[in-house]
C-alpha positions as a LaTeX table, in Angstrom:
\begin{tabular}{lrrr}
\hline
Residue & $x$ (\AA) & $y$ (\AA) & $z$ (\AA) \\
\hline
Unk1 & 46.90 & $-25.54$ & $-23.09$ \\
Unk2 & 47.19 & $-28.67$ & $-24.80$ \\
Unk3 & 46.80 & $-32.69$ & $-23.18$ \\
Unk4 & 48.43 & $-34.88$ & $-25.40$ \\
Unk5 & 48.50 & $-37.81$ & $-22.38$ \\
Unk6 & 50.59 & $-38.76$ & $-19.70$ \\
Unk7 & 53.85 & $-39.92$ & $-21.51$ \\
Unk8 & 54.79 & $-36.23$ & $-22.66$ \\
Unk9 & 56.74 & $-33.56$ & $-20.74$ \\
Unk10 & 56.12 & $-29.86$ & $-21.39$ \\
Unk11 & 58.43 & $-27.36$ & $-20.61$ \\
Unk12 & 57.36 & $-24.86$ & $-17.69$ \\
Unk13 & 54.93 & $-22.51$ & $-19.09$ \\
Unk14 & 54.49 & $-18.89$ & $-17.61$ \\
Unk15 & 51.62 & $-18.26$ & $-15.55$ \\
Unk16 & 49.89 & $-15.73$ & $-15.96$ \\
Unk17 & 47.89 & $-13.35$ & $-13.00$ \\
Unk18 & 44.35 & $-13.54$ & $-12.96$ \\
Unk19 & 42.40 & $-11.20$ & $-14.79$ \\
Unk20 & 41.11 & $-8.43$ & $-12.53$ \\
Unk21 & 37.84 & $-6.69$ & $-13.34$ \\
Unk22 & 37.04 & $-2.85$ & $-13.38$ \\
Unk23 & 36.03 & $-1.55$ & $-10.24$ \\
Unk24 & 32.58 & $-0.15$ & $-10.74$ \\
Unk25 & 32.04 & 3.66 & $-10.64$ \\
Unk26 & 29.89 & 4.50 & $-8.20$ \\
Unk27 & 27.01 & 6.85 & $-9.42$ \\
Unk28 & 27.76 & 10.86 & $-10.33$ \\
Unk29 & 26.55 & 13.55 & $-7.88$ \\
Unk30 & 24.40 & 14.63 & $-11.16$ \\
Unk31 & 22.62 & 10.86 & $-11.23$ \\
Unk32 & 20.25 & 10.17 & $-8.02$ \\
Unk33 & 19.12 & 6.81 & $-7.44$ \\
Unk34 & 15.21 & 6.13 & $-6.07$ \\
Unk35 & 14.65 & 2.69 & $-5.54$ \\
Unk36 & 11.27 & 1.50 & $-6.33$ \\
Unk37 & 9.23 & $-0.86$ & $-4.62$ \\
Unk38 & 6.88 & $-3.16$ & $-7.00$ \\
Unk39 & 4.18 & $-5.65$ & $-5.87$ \\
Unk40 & 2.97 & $-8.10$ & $-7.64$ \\
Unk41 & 0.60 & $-10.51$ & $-6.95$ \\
Unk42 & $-0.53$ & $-13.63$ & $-8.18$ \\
Unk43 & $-3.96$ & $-14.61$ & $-9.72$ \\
Unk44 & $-4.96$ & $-17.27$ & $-7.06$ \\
Unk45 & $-4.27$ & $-14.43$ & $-4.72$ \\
Unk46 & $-6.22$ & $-11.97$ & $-6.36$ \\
Unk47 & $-8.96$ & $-14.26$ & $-6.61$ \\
Unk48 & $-8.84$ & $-15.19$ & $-2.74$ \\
Unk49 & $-8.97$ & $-11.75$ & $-1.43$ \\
Unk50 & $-12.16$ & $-11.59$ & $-3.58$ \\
Unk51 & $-13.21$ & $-13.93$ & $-1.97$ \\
Unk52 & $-13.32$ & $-12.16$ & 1.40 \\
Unk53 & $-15.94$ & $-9.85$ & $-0.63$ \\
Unk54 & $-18.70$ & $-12.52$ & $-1.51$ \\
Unk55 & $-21.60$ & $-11.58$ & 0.79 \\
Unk56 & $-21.94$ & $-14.63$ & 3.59 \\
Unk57 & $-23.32$ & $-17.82$ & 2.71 \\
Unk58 & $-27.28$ & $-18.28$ & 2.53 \\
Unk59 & $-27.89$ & $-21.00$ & 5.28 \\
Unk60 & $-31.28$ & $-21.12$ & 3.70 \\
Unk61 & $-30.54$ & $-21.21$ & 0.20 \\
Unk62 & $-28.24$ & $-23.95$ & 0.83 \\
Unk63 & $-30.92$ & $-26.26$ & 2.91 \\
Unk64 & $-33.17$ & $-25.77$ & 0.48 \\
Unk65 & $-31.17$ & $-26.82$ & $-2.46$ \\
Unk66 & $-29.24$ & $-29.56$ & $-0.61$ \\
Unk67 & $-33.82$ & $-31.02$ & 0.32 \\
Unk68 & $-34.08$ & $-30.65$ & $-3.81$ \\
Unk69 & $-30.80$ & $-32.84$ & $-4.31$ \\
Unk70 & $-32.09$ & $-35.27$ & $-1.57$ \\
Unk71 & $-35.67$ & $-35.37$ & $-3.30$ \\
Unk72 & $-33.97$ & $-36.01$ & $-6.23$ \\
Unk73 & $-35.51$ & $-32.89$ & $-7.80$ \\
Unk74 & $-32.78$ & $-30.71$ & $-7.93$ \\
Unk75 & $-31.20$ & $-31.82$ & $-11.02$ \\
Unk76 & $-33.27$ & $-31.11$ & $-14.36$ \\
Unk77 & $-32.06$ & $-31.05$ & $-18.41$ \\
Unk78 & $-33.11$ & $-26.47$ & $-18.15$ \\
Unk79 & $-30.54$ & $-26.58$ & $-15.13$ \\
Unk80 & $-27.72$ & $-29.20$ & $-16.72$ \\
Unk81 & $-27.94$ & $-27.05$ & $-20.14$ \\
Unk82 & $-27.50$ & $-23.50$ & $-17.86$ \\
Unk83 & $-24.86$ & $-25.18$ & $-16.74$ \\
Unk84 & $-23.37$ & $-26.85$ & $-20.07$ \\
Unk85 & $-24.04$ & $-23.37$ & $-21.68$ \\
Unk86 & $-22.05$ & $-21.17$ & $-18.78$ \\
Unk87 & $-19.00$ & $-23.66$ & $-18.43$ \\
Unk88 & $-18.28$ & $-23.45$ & $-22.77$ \\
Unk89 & $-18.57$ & $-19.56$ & $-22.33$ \\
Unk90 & $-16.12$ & $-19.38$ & $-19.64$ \\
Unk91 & $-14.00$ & $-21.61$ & $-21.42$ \\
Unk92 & $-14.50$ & $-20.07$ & $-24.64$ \\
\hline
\end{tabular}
């Protein structure tokens, strides 16, 4: 169909019925249908249920680092480079 403005007069046009689809077959005796269930779960979820794994935290591991950090010993270059060195291989 064609506007060409408001001043113009068609004459009638024929409608036309709407366009019906196909009904869908349903499936043959001969096809069986098994739905399957699928899981999938995300990273950050994987990663927190291992978390539930890690053995408890060391109550004195972690007083005796958090003395170092208040002693002001806790920080040295071997431990920064460890450090340095692990992050650039898990990036990397």
């Amino acid at each position: 169909m064609q506007i060409h403005g408001t001043a113009q007069i068609h004459a009638a046009q024929p409608l036309n019925p709407p366009h019906r689809l196909a009904t869908p077959q349903g499936p043959s005796p001969s096809e069986s249908f098994s739905p399957v269930d699928q899981l999938d779960i995300s990273r950050e979820a994987e990663l927190a249920s291992r978390l539930q794994d890690i053995a408890d935290v060391r109550a004195d591991r972690v007083s005796a680092i958090r003395s170092q950090i208040e002693a002001g010993v806790y920080e040295t270059d071997d431990k920064l480079d460890l450090a340095v060195s692990r992050l650039l291989d898990e990036i990397g």
